[in-house]
C-alpha positions as CSV (number, residue, x, y, z in Angstrom):
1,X,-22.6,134.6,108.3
2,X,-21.4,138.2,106.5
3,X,-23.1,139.4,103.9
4,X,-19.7,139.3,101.9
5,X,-19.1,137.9,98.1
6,X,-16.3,136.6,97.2
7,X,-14.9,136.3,93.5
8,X,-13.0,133.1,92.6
9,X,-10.6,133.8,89.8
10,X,-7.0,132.5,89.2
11,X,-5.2,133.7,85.3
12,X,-4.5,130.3,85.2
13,X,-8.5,129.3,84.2
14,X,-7.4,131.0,80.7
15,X,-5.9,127.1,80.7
16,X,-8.8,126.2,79.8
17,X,-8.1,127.1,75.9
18,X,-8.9,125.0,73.4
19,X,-7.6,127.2,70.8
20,X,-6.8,130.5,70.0
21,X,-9.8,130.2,67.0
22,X,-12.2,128.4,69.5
23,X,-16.0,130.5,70.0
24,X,-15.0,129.8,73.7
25,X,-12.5,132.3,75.3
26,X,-11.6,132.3,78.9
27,X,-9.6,135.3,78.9
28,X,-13.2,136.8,79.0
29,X,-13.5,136.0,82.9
30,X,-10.1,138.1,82.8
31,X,-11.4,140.9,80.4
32,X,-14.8,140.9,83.3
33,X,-12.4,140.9,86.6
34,X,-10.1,143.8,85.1
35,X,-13.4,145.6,84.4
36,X,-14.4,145.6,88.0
37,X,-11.2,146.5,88.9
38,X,-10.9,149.5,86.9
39,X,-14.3,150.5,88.6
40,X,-12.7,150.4,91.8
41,X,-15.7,147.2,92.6
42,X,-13.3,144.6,93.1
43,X,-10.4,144.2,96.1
44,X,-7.8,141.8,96.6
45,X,-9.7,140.7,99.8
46,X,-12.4,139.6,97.8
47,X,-10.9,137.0,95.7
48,X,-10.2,133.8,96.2
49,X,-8.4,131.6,93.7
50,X,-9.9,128.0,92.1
51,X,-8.2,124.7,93.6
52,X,-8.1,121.3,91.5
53,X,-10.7,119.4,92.3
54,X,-9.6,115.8,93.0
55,X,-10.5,113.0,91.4
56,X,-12.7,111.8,94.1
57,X,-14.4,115.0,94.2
58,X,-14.9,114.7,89.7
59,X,-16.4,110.9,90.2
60,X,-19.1,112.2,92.3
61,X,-20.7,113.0,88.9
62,X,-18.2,111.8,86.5
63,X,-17.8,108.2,85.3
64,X,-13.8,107.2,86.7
65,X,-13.6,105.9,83.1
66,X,-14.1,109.1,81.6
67,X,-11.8,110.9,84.2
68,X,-8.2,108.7,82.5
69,X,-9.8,109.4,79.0
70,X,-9.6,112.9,79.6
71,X,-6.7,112.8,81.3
72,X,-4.5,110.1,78.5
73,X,-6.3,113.1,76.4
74,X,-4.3,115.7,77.3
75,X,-1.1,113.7,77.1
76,X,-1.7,112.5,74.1
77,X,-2.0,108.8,74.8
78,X,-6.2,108.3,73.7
79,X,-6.7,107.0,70.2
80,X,-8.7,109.4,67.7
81,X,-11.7,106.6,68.0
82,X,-11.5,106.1,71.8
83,X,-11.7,109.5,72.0
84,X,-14.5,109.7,69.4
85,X,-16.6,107.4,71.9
86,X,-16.2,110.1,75.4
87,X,-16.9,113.2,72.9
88,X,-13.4,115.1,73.2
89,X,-11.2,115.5,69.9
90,X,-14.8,117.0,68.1
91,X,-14.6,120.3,66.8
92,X,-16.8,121.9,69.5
93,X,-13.9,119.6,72.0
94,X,-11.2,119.3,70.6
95,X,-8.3,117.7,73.0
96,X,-5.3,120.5,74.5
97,X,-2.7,119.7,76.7
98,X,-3.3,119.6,80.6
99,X,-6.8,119.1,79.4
100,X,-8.0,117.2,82.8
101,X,-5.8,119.9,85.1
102,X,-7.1,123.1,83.2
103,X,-11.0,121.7,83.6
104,X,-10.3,120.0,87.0
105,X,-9.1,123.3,87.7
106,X,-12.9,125.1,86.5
107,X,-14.3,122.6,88.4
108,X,-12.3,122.9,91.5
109,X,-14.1,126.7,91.2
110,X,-17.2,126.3,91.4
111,X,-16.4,123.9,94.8
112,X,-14.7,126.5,95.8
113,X,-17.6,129.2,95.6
114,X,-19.8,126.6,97.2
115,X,-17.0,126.1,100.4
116,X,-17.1,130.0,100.8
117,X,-20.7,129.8,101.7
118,X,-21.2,126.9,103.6
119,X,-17.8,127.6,105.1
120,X,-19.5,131.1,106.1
121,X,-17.2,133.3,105.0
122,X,-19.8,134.8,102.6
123,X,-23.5,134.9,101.4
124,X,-22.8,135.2,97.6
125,X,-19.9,133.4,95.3
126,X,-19.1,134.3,91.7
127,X,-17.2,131.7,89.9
128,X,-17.2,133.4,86.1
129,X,-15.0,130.4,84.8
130,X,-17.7,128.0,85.9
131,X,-21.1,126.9,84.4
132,X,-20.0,124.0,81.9
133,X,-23.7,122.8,81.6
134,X,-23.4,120.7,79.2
135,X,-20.8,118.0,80.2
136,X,-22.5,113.7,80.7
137,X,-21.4,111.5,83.1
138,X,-19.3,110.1,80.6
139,X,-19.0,112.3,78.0
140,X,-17.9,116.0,76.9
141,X,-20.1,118.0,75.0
142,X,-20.4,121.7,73.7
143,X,-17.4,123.0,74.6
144,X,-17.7,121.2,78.3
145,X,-15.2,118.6,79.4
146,X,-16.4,118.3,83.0
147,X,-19.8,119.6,84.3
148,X,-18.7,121.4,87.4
149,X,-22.4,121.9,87.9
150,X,-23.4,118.7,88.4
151,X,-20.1,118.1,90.3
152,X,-21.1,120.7,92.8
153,X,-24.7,119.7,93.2
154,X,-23.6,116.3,94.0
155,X,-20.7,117.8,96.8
156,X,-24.0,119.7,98.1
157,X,-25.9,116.7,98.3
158,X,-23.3,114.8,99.9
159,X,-21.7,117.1,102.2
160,X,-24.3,119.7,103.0
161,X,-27.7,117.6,102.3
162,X,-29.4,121.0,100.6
163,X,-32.4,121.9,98.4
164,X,-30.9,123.1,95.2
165,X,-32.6,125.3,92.8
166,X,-30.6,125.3,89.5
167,X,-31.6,128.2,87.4
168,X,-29.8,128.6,83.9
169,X,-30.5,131.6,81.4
170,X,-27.6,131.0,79.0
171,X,-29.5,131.0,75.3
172,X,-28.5,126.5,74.9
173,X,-30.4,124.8,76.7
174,X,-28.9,123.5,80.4
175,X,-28.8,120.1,79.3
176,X,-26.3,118.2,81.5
177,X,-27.4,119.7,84.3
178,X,-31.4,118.6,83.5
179,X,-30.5,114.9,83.2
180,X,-28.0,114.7,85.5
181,X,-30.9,115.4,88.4
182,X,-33.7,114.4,85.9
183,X,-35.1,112.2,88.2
184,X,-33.7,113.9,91.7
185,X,-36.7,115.8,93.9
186,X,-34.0,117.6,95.5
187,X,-32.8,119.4,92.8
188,X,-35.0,121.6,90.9
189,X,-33.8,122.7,87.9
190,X,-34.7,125.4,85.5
191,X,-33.7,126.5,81.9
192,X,-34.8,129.6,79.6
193,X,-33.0,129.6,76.3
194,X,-33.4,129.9,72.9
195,X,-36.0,126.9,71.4
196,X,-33.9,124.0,70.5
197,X,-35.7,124.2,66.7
198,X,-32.9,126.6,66.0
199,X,-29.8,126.1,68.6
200,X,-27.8,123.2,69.8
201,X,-28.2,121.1,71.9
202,X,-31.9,120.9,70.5
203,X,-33.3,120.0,73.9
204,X,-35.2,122.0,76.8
205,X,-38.3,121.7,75.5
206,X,-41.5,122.5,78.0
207,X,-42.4,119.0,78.8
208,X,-39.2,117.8,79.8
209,X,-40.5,117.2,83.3
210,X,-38.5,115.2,85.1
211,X,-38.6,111.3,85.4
212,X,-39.7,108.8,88.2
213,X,-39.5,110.6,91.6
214,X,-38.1,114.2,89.6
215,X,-41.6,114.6,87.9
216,X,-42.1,117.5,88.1
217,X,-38.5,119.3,89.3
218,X,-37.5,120.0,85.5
219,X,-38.6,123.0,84.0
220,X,-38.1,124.5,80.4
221,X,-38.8,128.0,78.8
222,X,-37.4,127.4,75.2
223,X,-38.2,131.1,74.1
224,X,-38.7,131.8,69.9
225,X,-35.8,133.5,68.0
226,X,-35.5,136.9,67.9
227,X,-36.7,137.3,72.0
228,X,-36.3,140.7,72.8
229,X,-35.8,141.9,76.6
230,X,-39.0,142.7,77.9
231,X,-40.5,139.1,76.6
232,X,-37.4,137.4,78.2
233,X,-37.9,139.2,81.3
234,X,-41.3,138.3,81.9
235,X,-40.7,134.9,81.0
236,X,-37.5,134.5,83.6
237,X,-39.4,136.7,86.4
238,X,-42.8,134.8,86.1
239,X,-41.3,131.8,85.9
240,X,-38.2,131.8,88.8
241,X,-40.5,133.3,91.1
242,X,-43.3,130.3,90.7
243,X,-40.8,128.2,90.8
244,X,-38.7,129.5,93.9
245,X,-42.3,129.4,95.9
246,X,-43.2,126.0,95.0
247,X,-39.9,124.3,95.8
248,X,-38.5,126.8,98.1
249,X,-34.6,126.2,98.1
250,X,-32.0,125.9,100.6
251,X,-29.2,127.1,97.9
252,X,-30.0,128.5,94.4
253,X,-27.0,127.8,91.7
254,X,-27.3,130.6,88.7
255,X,-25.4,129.8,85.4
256,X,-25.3,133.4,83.9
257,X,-24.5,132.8,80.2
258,X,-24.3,135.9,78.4
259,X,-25.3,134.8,75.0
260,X,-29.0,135.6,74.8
261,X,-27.7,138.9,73.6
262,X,-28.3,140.4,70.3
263,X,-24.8,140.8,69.3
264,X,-23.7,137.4,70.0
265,X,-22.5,135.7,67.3
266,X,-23.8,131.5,67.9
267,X,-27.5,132.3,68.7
268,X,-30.4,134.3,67.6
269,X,-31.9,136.1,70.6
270,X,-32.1,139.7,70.5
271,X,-32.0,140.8,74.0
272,X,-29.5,143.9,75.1
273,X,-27.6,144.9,78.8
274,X,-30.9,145.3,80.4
275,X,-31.6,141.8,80.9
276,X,-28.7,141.2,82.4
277,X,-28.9,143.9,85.3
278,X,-32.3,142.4,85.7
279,X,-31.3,138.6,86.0
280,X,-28.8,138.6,89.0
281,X,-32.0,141.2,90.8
282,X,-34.1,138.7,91.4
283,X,-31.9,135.7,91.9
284,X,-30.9,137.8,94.7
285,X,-33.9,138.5,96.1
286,X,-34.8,134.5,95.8
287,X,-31.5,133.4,97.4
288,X,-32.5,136.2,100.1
289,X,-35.8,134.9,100.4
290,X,-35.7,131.9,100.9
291,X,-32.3,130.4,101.0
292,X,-30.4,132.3,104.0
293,X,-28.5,134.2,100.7
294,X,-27.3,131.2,100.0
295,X,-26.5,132.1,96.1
296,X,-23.3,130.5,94.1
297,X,-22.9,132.2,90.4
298,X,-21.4,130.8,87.5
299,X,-20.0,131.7,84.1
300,X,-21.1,129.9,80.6
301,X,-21.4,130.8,77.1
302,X,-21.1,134.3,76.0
303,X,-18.6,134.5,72.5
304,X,-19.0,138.1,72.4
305,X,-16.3,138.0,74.7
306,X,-15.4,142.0,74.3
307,X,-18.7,144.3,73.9
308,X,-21.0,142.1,75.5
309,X,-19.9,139.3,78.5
310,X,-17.2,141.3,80.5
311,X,-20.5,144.1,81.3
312,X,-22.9,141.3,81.1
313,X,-20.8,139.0,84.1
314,X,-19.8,142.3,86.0
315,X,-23.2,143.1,86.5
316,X,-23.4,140.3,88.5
317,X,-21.1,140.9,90.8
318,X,-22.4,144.5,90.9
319,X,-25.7,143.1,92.1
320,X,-23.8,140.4,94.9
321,X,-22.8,143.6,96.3
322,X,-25.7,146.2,95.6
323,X,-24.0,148.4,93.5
324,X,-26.0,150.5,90.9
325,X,-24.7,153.7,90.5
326,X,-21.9,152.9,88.5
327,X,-23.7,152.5,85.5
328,X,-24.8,156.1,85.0
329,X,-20.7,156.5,84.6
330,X,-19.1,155.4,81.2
331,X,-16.6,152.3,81.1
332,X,-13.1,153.3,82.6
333,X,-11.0,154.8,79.6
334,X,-8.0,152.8,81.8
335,X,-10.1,149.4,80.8
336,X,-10.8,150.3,77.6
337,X,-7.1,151.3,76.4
338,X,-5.6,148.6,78.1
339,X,-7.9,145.7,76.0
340,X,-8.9,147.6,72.2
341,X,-5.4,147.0,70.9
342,X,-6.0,143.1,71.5
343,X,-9.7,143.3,70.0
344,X,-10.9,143.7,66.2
345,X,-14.0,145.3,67.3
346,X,-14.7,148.8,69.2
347,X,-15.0,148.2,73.1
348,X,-18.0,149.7,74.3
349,X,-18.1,153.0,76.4
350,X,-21.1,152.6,78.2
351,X,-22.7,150.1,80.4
352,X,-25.9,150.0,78.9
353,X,-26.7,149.6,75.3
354,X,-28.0,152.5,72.2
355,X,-31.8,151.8,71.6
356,X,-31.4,151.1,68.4
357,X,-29.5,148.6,69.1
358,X,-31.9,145.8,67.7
359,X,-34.0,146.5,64.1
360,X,-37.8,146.7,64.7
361,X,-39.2,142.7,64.1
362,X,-42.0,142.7,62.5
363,X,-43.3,139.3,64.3
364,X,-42.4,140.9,67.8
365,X,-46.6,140.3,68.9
366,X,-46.5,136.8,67.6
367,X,-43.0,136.3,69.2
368,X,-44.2,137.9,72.6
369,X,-47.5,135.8,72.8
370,X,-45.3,132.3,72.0
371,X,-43.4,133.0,74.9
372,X,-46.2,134.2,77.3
373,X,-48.5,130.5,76.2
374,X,-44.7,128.7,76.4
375,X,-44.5,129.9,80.2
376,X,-48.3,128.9,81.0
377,X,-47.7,125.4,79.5
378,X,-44.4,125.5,81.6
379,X,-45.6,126.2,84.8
380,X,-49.0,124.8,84.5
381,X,-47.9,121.5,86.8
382,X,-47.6,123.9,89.6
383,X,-50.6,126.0,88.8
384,X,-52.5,123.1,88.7
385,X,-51.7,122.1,92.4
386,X,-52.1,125.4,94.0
């Protein structure tokens, strides 16, 4: 194998668009490619584009049922109630045209990024369109029309027969994902978001387990409002580490939401840049450690889709291929021209953010010591048996 990364982007996963006044915004996996671009971090020889996924390849996770409502969907040919019933024409879904080619297309991505790596033609895959956690079997939810997770754990399983360590640290809570494998001992899955007291989908919480033979392979750090970085860091390295050890992957799967920031706009962490140079770090030293490199990367949520997810997601990528230095240099002037006429707010012109970014919390101890006991209750199965 090379110790390569390759970056699967196609303009057409802006397709995915399911309206111009919709929190969710693909042209922010466009906004984070041109951004590594303008850095000079990104070739032509290291992307690949998304396929469509077939339906074959959909059903592995998908009900077929679900597959023709989507698709009658985006034609127009599903009634308002029918369509009620398989969670699309909601306002966090709402039916577009093309609906089932523009998500078979983000699913087709992340099987992409996972065919790079077993194919050998690289160690790491970033697939920023990806990470649609929340899509059921039969079902679309928050903003997810197909879980291209769940599809590509099940194409692992079938094709590749792997130990996969999910590990998801967008702010709502990985729920697909969880129950889709809830009661799989060959998937392992983890989630650190934002408590569900506060947040859709108001899951995730620390004893969600697992069921039948998954006892045990679900784990949950629902961290209090108003996290700051160094609490969420010591949550995600305490726990991904204990994790890692005890089920010791053959693949790890990162969704890399970018909404556990303070400025984002749906949820109420108030974390900064730093946790996001931090995150991909030591998924890379896991996948290093103990699964060959072996690491596919996704997108997911992130609606601050100009100051906050095209540095967030190119950090990851910067950390696929060991970069650093670039963040003691200011963002390109080239990217910044190019996208402020387009955006209301003031593109940032640094990588990392001002201090005083987030207002002192006066509950910061209280908030700080939830988390820490939240993590010990978490991993307490696995302390327990060690």
């Amino acid at each position: 194998m090379s110790d390569s990364a390759v970056f699967v982007y196609s303009s057409e996963i802006e397709q995915y668009n399911f309206s111009n006044s919709h929190p969710f915004n693909q042209v922010r996996v466009t906004l984070s490619k041109d951004l590594l671009t303008s850095v000079n971090q990104l070739s032509d020889n290291s992307i690949i584009a998304p396929r469509l996924a077939t339906d074959e390849e959909i059903a592995l996770f998908h009900d077929v049922e679900y597959i023709q409502a989507v698709k009658d969907a985006g034609l127009g040919l599903l009634s308002e109630e029918k369509a009620a019933n398989y969670g699309i024409g909601t306002e966090d879904t709402p039916i577009f045209p093309n609906m089932h080619e523009a998500s078979a297309r983000i699913v087709g991505g992340t099987l992409s990024a996972v065919d790079a790596i077993m194919s050998g033609r690289a160690l790491h895959s970033l697939h920023l369109g990806g990470g649609l956690h929340h899509g059921f079997r039969g079902k679309a939810s928050g903003f997810c029309v197909y879980n291209d997770i769940a599809v590509a754990i099940k194409y692992i399983q079938k094709n590749y027969n792997l130990r996969v360590l999910y590990v998801d640290t967008d702010a709502h809570h990985g729920d697909g994902v969880q129950f889709a494998f809830y009661d799989d001992p060959t998937v392992c899955t983890l989630s650190i978001h934002e408590t569900g007291r506060y947040l859709f989908p108001g899951t995730g919480n620390v004893h969600e387990r697992g069921y039948g033979d998954g006892y045990g392979y679900s784990f949950n750090i629902p961290l209090d409002a108003f996290t700051e970085d160094e609490s969420f860091l010591q949550a995600y390295e305490a726990s991904l580490q204990e994790i890692a050890a005890f089920f010791k992957p053959d693949i790890i799967i990162t969704q890399n939401g970018a909404d556990a920031h303070h400025l984002d706009p749906l949820t109420h962490l108030s974390c900064s840049m730093k946790i996001y140079e931090s995150i991909p770090k030591l998924a890379h030293k896991i996948a290093h450690q103990y699964c060959g490199g072996r690491w596919i990367a996704l997108g997911g949520g992130g609606y601050d889709i100009w100051r906050v997810v095209p540095r967030a997601w190119s950090m990851v990528w910067l950390e696929m291929n060991e970069i650093s230095s670039i963040y003691k240099e200011p963002i390109p002037q080239e990217w910044i021209q190019a996208w402020q006429p387009k955006s209301s707010l003031s593109l940032p012109t640094s990588w990392y953010d001002p201090d005083n970014l987030v207002s002192p919390i006066p509950r910061k101890p209280e908030i700080n010591q939830k988390n820490t006991l939240t993590v010990d209750k978490a991993l307490q199965p696995i302390r327990n048996n060690t």
